[in-house]
LUMMIRO-553132 format. One record per residue (C-alpha): residue in one letter; x, y, z. Coordinates in steps of 0.1 Angstrom, whole numbers. Layout:
BEGIN
<aa: a east: X north: Y up: Z> $
...
//
This chain:
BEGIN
<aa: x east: 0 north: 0 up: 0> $
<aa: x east: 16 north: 34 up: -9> $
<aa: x east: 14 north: 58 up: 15> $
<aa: x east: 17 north: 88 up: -12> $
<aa: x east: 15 north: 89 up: -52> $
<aa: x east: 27 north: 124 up: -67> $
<aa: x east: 35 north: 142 up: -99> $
<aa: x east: 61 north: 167 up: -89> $
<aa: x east: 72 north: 196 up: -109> $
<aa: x east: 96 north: 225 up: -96> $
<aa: x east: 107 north: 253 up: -117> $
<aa: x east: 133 north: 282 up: -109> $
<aa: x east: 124 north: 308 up: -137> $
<aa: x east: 122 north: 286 up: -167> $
<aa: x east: 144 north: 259 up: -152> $
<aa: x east: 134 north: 230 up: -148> $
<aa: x east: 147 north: 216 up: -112> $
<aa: x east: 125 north: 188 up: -107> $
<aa: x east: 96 north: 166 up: -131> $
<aa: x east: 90 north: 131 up: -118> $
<aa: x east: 59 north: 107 up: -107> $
<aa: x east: 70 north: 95 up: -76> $
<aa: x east: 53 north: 73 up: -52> $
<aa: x east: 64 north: 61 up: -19> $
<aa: x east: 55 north: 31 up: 10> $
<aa: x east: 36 north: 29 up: 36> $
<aa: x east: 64 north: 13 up: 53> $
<aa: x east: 103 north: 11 up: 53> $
<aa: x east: 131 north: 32 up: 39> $
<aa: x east: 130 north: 43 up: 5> $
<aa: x east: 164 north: 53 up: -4> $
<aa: x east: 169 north: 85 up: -31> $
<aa: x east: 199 north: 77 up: -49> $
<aa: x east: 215 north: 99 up: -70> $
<aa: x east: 246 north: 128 up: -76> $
<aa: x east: 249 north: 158 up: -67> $
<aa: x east: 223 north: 180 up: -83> $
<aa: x east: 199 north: 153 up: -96> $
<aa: x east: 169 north: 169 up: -77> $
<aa: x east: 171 north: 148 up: -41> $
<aa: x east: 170 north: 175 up: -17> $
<aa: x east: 143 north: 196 up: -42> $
<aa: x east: 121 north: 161 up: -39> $
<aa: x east: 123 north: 161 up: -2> $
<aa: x east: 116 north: 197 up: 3> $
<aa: x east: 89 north: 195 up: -25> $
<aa: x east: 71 north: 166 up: 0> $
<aa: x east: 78 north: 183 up: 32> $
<aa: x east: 57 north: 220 up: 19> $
<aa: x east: 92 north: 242 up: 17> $
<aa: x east: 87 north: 252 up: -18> $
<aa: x east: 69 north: 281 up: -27> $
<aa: x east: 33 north: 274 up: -44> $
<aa: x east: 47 north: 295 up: -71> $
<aa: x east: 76 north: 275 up: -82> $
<aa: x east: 54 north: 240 up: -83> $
<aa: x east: 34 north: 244 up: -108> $
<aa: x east: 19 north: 207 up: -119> $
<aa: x east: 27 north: 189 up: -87> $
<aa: x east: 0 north: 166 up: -72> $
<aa: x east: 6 north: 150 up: -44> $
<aa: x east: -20 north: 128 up: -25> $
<aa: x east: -12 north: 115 up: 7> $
<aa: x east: -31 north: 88 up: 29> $
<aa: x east: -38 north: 114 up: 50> $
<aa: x east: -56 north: 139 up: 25> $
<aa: x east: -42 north: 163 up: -5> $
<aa: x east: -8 north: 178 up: -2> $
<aa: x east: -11 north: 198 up: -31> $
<aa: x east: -24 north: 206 up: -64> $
<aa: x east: -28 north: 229 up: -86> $
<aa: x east: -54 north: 252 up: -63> $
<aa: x east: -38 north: 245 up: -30> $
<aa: x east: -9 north: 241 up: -5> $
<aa: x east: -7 north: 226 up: 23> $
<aa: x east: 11 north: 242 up: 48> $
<aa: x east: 44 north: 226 up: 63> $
<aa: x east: 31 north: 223 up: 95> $
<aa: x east: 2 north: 208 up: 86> $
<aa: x east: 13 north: 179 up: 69> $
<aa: x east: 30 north: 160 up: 96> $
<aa: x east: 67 north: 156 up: 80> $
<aa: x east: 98 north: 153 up: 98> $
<aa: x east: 129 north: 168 up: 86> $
<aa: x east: 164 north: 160 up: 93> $
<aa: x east: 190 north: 178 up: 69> $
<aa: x east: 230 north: 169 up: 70> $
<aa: x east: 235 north: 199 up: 96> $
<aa: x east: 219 north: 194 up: 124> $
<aa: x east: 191 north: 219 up: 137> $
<aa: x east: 191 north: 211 up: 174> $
<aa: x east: 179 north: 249 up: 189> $
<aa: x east: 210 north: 262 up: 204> $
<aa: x east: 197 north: 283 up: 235> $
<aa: x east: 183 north: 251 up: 252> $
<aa: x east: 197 north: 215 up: 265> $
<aa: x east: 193 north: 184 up: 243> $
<aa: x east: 166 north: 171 up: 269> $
<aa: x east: 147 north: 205 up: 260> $
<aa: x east: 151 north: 201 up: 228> $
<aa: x east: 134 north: 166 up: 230> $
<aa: x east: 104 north: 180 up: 250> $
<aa: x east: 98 north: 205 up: 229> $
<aa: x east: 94 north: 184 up: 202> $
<aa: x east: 74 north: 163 up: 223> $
<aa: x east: 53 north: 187 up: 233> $
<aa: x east: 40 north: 190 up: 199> $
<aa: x east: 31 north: 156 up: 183> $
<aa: x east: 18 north: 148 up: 152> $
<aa: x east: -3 north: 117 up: 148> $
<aa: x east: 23 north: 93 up: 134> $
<aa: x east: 36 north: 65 up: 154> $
<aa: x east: 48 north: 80 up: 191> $
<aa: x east: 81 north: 71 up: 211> $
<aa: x east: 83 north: 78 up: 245> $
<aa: x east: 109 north: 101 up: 257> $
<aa: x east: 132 north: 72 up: 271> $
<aa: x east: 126 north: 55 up: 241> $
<aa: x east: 143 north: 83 up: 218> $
<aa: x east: 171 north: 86 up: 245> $
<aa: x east: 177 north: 44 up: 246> $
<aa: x east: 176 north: 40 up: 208> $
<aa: x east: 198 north: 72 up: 202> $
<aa: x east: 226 north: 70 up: 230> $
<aa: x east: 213 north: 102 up: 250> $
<aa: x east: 214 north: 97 up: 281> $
<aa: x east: 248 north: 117 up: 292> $
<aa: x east: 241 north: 140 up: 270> $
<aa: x east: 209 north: 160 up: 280> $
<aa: x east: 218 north: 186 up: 299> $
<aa: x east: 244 north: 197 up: 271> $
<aa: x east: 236 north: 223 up: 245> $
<aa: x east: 242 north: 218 up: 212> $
<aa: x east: 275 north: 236 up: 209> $
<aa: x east: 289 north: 214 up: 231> $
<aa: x east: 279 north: 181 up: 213> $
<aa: x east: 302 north: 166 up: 186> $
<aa: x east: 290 north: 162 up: 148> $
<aa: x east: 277 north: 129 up: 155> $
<aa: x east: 262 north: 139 up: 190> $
<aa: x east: 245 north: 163 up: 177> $
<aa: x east: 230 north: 144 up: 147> $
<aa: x east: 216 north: 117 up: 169> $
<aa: x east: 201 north: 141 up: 192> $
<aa: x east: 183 north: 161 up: 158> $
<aa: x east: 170 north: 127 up: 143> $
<aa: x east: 156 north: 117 up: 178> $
<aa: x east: 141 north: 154 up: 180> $
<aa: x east: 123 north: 143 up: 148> $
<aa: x east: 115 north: 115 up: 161> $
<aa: x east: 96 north: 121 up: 192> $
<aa: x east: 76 north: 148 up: 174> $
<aa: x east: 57 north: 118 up: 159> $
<aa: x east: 56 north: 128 up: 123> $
<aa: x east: 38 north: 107 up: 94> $
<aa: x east: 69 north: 108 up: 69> $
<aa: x east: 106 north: 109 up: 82> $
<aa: x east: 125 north: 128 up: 53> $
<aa: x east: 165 north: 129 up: 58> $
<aa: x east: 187 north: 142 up: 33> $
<aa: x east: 225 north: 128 up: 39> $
<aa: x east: 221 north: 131 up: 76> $
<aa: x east: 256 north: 113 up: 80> $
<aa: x east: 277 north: 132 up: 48> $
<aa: x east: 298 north: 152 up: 74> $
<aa: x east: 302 north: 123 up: 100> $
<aa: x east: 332 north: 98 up: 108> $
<aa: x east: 327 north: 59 up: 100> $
<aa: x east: 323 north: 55 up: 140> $
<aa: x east: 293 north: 77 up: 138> $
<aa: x east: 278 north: 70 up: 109> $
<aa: x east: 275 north: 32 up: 123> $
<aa: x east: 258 north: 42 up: 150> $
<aa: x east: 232 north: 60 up: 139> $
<aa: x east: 227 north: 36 up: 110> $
<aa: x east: 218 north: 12 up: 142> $
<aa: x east: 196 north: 32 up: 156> $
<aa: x east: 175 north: 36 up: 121> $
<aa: x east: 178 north: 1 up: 117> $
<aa: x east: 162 north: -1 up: 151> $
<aa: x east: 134 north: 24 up: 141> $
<aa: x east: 127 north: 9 up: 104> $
<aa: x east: 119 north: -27 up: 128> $
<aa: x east: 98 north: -10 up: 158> $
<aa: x east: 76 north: 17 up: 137> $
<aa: x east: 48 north: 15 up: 113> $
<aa: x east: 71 north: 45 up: 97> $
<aa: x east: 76 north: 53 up: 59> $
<aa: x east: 108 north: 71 up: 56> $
<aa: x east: 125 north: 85 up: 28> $
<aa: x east: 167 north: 85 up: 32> $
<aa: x east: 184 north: 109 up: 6> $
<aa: x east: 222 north: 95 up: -6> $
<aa: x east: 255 north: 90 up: -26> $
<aa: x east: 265 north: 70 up: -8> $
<aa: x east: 256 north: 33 up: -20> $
<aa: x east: 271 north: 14 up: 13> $
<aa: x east: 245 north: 39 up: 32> $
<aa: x east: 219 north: 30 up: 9> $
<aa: x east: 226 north: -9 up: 7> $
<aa: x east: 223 north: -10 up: 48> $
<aa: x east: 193 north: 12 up: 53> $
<aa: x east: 168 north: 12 up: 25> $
<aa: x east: 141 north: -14 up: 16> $
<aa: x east: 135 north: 5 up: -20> $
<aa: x east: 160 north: 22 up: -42> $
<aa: x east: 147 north: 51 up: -63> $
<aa: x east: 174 north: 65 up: -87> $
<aa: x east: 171 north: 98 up: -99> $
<aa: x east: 191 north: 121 up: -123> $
<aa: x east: 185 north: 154 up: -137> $
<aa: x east: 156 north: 158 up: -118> $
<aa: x east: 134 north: 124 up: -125> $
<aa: x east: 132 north: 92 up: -112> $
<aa: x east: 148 north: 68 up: -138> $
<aa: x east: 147 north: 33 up: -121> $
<aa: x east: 124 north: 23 up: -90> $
<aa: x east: 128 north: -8 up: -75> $
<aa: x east: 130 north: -32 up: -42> $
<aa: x east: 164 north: -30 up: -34> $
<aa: x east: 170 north: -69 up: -33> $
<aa: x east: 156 north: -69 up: -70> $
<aa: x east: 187 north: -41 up: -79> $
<aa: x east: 215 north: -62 up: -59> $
<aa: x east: 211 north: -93 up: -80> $
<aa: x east: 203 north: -78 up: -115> $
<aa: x east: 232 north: -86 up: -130> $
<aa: x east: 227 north: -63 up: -159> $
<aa: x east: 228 north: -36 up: -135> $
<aa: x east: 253 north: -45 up: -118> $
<aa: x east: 279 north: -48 up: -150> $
<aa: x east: 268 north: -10 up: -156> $
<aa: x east: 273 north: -3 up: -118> $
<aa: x east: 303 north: -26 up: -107> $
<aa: x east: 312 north: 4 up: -88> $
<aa: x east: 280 north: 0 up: -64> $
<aa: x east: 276 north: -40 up: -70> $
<aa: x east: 267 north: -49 up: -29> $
<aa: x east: 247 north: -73 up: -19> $
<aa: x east: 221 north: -79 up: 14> $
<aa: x east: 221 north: -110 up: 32> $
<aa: x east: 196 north: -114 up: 58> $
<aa: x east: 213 north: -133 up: 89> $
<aa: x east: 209 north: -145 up: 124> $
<aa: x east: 231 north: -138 up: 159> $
<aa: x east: 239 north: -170 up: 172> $
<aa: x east: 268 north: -157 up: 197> $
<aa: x east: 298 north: -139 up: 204> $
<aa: x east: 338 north: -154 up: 207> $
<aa: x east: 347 north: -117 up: 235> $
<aa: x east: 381 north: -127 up: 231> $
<aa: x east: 389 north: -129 up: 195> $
<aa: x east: 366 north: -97 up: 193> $
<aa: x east: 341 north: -116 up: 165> $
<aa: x east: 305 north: -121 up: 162> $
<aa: x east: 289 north: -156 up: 145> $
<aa: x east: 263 north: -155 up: 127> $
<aa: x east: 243 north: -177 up: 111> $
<aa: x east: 229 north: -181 up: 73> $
<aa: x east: 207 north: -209 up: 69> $
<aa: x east: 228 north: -241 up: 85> $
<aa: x east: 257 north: -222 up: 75> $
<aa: x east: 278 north: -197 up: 96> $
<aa: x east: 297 north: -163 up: 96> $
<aa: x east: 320 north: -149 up: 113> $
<aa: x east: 323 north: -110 up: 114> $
<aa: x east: 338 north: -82 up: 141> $
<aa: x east: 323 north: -78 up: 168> $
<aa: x east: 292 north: -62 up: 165> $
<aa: x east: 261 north: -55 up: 198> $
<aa: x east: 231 north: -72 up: 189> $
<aa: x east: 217 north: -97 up: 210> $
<aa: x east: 217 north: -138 up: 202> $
<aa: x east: 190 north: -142 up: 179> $
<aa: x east: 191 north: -106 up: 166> $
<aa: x east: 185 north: -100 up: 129> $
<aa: x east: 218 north: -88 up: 112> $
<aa: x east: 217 north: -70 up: 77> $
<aa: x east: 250 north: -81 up: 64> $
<aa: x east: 268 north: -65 up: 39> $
<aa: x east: 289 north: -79 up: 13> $
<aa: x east: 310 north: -62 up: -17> $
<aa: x east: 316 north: -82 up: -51> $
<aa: x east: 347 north: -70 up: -49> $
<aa: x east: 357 north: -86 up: -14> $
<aa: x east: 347 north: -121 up: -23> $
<aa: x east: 370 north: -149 up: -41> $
<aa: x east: 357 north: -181 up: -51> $
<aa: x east: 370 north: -220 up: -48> $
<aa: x east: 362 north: -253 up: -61> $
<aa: x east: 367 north: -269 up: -25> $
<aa: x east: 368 north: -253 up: 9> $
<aa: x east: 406 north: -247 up: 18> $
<aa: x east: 415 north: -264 up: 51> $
<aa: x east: 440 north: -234 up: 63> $
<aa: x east: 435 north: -198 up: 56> $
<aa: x east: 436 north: -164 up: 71> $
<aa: x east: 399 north: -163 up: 50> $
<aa: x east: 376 north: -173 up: 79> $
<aa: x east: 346 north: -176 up: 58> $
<aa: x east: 339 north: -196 up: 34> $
<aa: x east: 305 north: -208 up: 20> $
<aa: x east: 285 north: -233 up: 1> $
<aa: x east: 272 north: -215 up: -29> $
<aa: x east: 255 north: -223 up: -60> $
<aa: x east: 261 north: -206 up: -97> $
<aa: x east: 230 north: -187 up: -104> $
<aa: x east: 243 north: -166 up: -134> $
<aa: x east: 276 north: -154 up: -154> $
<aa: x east: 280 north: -122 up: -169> $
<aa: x east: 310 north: -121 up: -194> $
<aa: x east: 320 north: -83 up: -191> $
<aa: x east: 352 north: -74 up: -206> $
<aa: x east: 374 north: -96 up: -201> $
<aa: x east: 363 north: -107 up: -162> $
<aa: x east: 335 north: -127 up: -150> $
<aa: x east: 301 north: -114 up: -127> $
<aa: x east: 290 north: -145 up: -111> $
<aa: x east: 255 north: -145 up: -90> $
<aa: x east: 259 north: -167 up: -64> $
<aa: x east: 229 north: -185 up: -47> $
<aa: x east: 233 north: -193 up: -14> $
<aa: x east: 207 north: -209 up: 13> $
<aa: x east: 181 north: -193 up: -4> $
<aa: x east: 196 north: -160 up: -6> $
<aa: x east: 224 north: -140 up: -36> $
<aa: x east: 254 north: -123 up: -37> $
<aa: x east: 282 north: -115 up: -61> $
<aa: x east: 314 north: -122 up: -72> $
<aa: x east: 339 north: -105 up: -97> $
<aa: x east: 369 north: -130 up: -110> $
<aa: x east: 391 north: -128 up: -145> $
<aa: x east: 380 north: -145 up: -172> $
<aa: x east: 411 north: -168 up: -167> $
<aa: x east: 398 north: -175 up: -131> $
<aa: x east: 359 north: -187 up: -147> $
<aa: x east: 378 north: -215 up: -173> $
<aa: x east: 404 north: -225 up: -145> $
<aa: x east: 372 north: -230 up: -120> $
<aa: x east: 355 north: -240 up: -153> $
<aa: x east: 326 north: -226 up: -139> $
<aa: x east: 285 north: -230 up: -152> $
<aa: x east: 251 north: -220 up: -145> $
<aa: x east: 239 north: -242 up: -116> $
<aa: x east: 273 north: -258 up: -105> $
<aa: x east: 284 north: -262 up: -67> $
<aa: x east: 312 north: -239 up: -59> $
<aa: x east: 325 north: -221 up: -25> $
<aa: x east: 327 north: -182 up: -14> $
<aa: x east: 359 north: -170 up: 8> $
<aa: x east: 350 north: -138 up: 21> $
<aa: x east: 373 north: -119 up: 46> $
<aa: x east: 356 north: -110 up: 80> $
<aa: x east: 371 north: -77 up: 81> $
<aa: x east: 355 north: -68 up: 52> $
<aa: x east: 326 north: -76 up: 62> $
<aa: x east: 301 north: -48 up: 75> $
<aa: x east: 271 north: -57 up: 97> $
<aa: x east: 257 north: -21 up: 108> $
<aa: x east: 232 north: -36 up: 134> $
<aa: x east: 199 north: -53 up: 139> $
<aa: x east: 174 north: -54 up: 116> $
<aa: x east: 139 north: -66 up: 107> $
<aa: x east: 141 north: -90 up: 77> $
//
């Protein structure tokens, strides 16, 4: 069920900045991919109500909850029940983080509601509320605006690249904490990128625009197995498996996981036994074998199936099947005849656990 269908159209004088049908879930993340300049943050301010009636001409946009807009009206931004969270943060700056949260709380919408200790538990708060913003680092600061956004209840989470000016420590966590809010909340989101490992961790539904419309629309497990695309795309060729925590080895700082009867190891990561992992894994990272290899520094290696070969200049894209789910791997054209290598043969992954990247639990 969608939760909005639109036809946007944005103009700056005679420019065209924005043209598009664009529809979006009821639940999830739906990830706007694109460069810079494609029309992402123009879409998401389009939704939200920032944009002058005057420069959207031709946009329709019908939400679950009533008309958004159409050619004889407006709806107000504070009417239509969005939350907002841009790459720098807007935390106000004259009161503590815990008065920022209430607020925000203070003045709900009717989308699904968090509790206060909720937003303060998900997003690592808790020794940071009686701080002001100034005082918060750039990923402080960022957790505390998304759980401001949060609280308020909105209908529609919009964020546009809230972790473009944020170290990898940072990013992680708060791409756990989404996680954790895409699994507990009847929420639909909309999560504007670049960045395709972002994308690949968060987002249920890829929507790829350029020069101001969307040119592809899809699921994004339908995008990380077409191996069409991904011969175009080798640069952004990731794949999702969904897994399951079945412990931790503290001492070797590792995390096992399971996939189907088969097993992973990874770093360490928090989530409980019997958490749902998102686990990503780059073409590029993965080798293949005809028969496991007793003793390696490669700790993982699985039982795989050939689902397809793409021939692409001189190297090989192999899908690879595996318990039900897909993944890829990128090998010479020497390595495919040596491995002699066909649709629907047996064959065996290595994959490094380093490179490896499981950002936190998530509902599968």
């Amino acid at each position: 069920m969608s939760f909005l269908t639109a036809v946007l159209a944005v103009k700056q004088g005679s420019k065209p900045l924005l043209d598009t049908a664009f529809e979006l879930e009821e639940r999830g993340v739906t990830a706007l991919f694109g460069p810079s300049g494609a029309g992402k943050t123009t879409l998401l301010k389009v939704l939200a109500g920032l944009i002058p009636k005057r420069h959207t001409l031709g946009s329709v946009i019908n939400s679950k909850h009533g008309v958004w807009e159409s050619e004889q009206f407006h709806l107000a931004p504070d009417k239509r029940g969005v939350g907002l969270v841009f790459q720098h943060q807007q935390l106000f700056p004259h009161i503590t983080v815990a008065e920022n949260l209430t607020y925000a709380q203070k003045r709900q919408h009717d989308g699904p509601k968090l509790s206060f200790d909720d937003v303060v538990t998900i997003f690592g708060l808790g020794s940071l509320l009686t701080r002001y913003p100034q005082a918060l680092s750039g990923g402080e600061a960022q957790r505390a605006a998304l759980a401001r956004a949060l609280i308020n209840a909105p209908r529609l989470l919009l964020m546009d690249e809230p972790l473009a000016a944020l170290d990898w420590a940072a990013r992680t966590e708060i791409l756990i904490a989404l996680n954790q809010i895409k699994s507990e909340l009847q929420l639909p989101m909309v999560y504007v990128s670049h960045q395709w490992d972002e994308v690949i961790q968060l987002a249920d539904h890829v929507q790829m625009i350029e020069h101001g419309q969307i040119i592809r629309s899809e699921p994004l497990a339908a995008l990380t197995t077409d191996i069409d695309f991904i011969t175009q795309e080798q640069r952004l060729a990731s794949a999702i498996l969904m897994t399951k925590v079945l412990g931790h080895l503290p001492q070797e700082r590792l995390t096992e996981l399971t996939l189907g009867d088969q097993s992973i190891l990874v770093p360490m990561i928090t989530a409980k036994p019997g958490a749902d992992v998102r686990l990503l894994i780059r073409m590029l990272d993965v080798s293949l074998v005809a028969e496991p290899v007793a003793r390696s520094s490669i700790l993982n290696t699985l039982a795989c199936r050939v689902a397809h070969i793409k021939d692409h200049e001189g190297v090989a894209l192999i899908l690879l099947a595996c318990e039900g789910q897909f993944f890829n791997a990128r090998i010479t054209g020497r390595s495919k005849r040596l491995l002699e290598l066909k649709v629907g043969q047996p064959i065996f992954a290595q994959i490094k656990a380093t490179a490896l990247n499981s950002p936190g639990p998530q509902d599968g």
